[in-house]
C-alpha positions in Angstrom: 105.0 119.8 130.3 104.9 116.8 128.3 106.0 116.1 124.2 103.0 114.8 122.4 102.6 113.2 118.8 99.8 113.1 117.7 97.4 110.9 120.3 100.2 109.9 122.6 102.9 111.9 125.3 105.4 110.7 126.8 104.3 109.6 129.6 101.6 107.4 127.5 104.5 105.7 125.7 106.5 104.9 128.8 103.6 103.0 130.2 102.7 101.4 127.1 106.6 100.5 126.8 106.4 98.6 130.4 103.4 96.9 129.8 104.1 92.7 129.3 103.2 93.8 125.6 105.4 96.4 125.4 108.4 95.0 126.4 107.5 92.1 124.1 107.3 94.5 121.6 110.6 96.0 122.2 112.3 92.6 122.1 110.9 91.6 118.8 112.2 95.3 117.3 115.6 94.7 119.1 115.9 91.0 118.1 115.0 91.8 114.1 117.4 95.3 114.5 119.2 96.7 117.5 120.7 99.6 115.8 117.5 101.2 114.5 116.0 100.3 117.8 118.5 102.1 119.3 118.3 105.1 116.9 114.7 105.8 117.5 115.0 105.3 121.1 117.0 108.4 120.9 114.9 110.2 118.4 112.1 110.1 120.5 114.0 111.0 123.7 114.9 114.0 121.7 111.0 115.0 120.8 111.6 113.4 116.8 108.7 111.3 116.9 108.7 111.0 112.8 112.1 110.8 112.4 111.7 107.1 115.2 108.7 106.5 113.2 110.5 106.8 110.0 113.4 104.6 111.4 111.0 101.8 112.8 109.0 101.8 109.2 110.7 98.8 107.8 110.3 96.8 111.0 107.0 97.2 111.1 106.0 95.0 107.8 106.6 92.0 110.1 103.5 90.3 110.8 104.1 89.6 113.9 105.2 93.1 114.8 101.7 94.1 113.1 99.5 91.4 115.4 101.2 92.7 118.5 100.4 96.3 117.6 96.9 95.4 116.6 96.5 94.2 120.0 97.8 96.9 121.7 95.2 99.2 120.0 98.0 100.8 117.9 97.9 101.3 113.7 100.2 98.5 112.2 100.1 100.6 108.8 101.2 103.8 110.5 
């Protein structure tokens, strides 16, 4: 059985994480702030999807955070 929030399971995430744009992605969060990376990593390992989204909030006023996620088809404003 797989966790979903919202649109997206797991198993949606994982594949989005190992696409070229999602690992580009997960450098710019762990360049700008390895600990909260790190923290929501393991919120959504443990099923918290709003507590990760709640931890990655302030990363995502970057604009280029915001451009990649555009691209990806994702909602830079949440």
């Amino acid at each position: 059985m797989s966790k979903n929030s919202g649109d997206f399971s797991q198993q949606d995430i994982l594949k989005m994480a190992q696409s070229p744009a999602g690992k580009q992605l997960i450098a710019m969060l762990q360049n700008a702030d390895p600990t909260a990376l790190q923290k929501a990593m393991e919120q959504v390992a443990s099923g918290n999807y709003e507590q990760a989204k709640a931890s990655l909030s302030p990363l995502m006023e970057s604009q280029k955070i915001k451009s990649l996620l555009q691209q990806m088809g994702g909602k830079a404003n949440g």
